[in-house]
C-alpha positions as a Markdown table, in Angstrom:
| # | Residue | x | y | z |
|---|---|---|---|---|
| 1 | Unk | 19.4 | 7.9 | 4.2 |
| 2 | Unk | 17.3 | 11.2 | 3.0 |
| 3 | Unk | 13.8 | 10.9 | 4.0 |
| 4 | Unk | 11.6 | 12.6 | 1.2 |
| 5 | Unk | 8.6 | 14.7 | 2.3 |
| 6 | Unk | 7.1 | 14.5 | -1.2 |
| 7 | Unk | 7.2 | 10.5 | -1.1 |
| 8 | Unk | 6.8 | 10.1 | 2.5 |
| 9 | Unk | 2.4 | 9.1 | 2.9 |
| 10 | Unk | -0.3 | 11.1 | 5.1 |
| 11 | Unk | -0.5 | 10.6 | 8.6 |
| 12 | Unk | -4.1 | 10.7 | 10.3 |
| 13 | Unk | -5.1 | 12.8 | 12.8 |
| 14 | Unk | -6.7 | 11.1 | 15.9 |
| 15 | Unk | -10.0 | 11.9 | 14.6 |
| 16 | Unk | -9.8 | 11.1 | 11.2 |
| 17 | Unk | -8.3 | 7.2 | 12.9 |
| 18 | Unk | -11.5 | 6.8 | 15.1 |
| 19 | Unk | -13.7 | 7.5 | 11.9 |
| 20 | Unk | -11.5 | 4.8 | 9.6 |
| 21 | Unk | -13.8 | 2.4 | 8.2 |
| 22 | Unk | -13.9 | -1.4 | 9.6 |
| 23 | Unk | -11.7 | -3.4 | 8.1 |
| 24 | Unk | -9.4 | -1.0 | 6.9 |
| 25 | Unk | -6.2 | -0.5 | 8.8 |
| 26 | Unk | -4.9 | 3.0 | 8.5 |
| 27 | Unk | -0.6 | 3.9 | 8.2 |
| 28 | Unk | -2.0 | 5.2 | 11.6 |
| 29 | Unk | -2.9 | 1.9 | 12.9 |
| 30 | Unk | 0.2 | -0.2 | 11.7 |
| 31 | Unk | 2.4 | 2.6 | 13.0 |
| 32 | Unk | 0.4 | 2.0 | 16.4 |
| 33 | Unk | 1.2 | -1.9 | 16.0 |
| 34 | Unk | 4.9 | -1.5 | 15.4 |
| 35 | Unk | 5.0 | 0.4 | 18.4 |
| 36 | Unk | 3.2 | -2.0 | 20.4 |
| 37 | Unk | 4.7 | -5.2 | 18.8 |
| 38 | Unk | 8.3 | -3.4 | 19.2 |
| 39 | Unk | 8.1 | -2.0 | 22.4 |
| 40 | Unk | 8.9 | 1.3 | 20.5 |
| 41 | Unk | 7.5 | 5.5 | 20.9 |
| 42 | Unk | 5.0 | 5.8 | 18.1 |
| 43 | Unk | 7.9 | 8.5 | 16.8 |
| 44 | Unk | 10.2 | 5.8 | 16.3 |
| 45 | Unk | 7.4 | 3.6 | 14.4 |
| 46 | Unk | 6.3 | 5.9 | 12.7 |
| 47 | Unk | 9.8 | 6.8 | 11.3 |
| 48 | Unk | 10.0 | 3.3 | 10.6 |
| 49 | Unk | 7.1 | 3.1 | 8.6 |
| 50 | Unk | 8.0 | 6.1 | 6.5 |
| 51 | Unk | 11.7 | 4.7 | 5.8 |
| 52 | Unk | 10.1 | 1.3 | 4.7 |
| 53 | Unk | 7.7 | 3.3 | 2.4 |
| 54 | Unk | 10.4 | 5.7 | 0.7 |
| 55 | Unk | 12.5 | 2.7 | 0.4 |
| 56 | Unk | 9.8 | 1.0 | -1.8 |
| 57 | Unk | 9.0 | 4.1 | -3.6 |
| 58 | Unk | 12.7 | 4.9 | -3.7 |
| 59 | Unk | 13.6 | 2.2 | -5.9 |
| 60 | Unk | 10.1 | 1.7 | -8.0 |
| 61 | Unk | 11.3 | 5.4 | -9.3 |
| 62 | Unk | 14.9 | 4.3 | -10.0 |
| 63 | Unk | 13.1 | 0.8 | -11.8 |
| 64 | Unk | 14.0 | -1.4 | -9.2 |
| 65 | Unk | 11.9 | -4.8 | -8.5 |
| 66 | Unk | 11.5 | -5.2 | -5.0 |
| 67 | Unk | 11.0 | -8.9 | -3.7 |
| 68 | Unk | 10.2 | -9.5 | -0.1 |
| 69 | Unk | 10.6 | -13.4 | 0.0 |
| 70 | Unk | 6.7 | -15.3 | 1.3 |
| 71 | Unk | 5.2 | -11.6 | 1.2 |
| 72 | Unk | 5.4 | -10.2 | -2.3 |
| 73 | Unk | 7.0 | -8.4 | -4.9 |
| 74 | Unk | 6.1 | -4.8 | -5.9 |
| 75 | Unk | 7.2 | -3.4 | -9.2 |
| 76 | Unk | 6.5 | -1.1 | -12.4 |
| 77 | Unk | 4.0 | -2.0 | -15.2 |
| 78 | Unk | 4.4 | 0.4 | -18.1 |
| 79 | Unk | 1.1 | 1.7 | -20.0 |
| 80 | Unk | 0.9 | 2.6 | -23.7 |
| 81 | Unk | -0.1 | 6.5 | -24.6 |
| 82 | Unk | -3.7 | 6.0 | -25.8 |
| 83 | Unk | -6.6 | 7.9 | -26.7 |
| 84 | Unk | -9.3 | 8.9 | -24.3 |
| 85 | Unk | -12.4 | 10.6 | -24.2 |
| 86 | Unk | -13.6 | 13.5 | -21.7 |
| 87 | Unk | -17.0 | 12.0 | -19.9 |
| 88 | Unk | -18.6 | 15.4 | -19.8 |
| 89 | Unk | -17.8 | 16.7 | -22.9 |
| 90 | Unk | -17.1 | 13.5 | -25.3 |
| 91 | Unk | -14.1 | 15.5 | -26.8 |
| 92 | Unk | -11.0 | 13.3 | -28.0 |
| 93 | Unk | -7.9 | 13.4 | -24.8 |
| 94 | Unk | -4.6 | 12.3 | -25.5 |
| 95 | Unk | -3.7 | 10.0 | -22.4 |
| 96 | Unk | 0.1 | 10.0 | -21.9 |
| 97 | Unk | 1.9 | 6.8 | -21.4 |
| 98 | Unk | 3.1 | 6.4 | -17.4 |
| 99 | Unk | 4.5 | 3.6 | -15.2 |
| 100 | Unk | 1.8 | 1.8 | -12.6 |
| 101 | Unk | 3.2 | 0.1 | -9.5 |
| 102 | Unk | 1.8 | -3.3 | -9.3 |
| 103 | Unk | 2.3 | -5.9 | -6.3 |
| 104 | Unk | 1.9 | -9.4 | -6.5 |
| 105 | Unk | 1.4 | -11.4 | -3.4 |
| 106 | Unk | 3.9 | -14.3 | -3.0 |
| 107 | Unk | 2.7 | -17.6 | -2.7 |
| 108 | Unk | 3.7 | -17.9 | 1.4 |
| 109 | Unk | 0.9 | -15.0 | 2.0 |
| 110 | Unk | -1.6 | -16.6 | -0.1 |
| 111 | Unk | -1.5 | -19.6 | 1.4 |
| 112 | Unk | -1.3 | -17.6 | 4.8 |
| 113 | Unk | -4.0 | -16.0 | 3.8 |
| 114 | Unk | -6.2 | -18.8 | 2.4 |
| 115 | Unk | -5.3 | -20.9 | 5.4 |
| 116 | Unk | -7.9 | -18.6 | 7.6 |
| 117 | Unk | -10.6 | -18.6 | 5.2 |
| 118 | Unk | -10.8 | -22.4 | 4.7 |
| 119 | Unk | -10.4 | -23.0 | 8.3 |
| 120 | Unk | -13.7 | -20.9 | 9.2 |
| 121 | Unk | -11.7 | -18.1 | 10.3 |
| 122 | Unk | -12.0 | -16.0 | 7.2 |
| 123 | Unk | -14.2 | -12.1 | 7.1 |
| 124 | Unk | -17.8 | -11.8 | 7.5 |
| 125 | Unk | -19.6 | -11.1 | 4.8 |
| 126 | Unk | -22.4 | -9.2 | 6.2 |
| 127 | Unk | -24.8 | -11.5 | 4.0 |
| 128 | Unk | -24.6 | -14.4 | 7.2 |
């Protein structure tokens, strides 16, 4: 497989990964994970990473509908050319019609993820 520079996504700097905000996990931080859940160099995650991310990007440019069963489905949602309006200057901007990639979560991960919040387990608030 050709791996594609141009659709291939930022990789953070060791500084820039201490500074990441809380709750956030970074491509940095899931390539550290594969690594550690694999057993693998971070090299070999993060080529992992990138091939799973040019894969998806990959076929959302060739109009594929990816569908990874009890995680989600990512695919393209077309919008309309419309007309627009500059903020600074008011002026009428034709906005050109362009695909949007969209995922929807699969019904496996919701509950997943529902599961923790109804059990207590769920994200502080900050407000508690």
């Amino acid at each position: 497989m050709e791996m594609r520079e141009e659709a291939t996504l930022d990789y953070q700097s060791d500084s820039e990964r201490t500074e990441s905000k809380a709750g956030v996990m970074t491509k940095a931080e899931l390539v550290d994970e594969v690594a550690r859940v694999v057993q693998l160099t971070k090299k070999q995650a993060e080529t992992i990473v990138n091939i799973v991310f040019d894969s998806i990007v990959d076929s959302l440019r060739s109009g594929q509908k990816i569908e990874l069963r009890g995680f989600g489905s990512f695919r393209l949602r077309s919008r309309k050319s419309r007309t627009g309006r500059n903020p600074k200057t008011g002026e009428k901007v034709e906005v050109p019609s362009k695909k949007i990639p969209y995922f929807k979560p699969g019904k496996e991960l919701k509950e997943l993820i529902n599961k923790n919040v109804s059990a207590g387990g769920g994200e502080k608030t900050g407000t508690e």
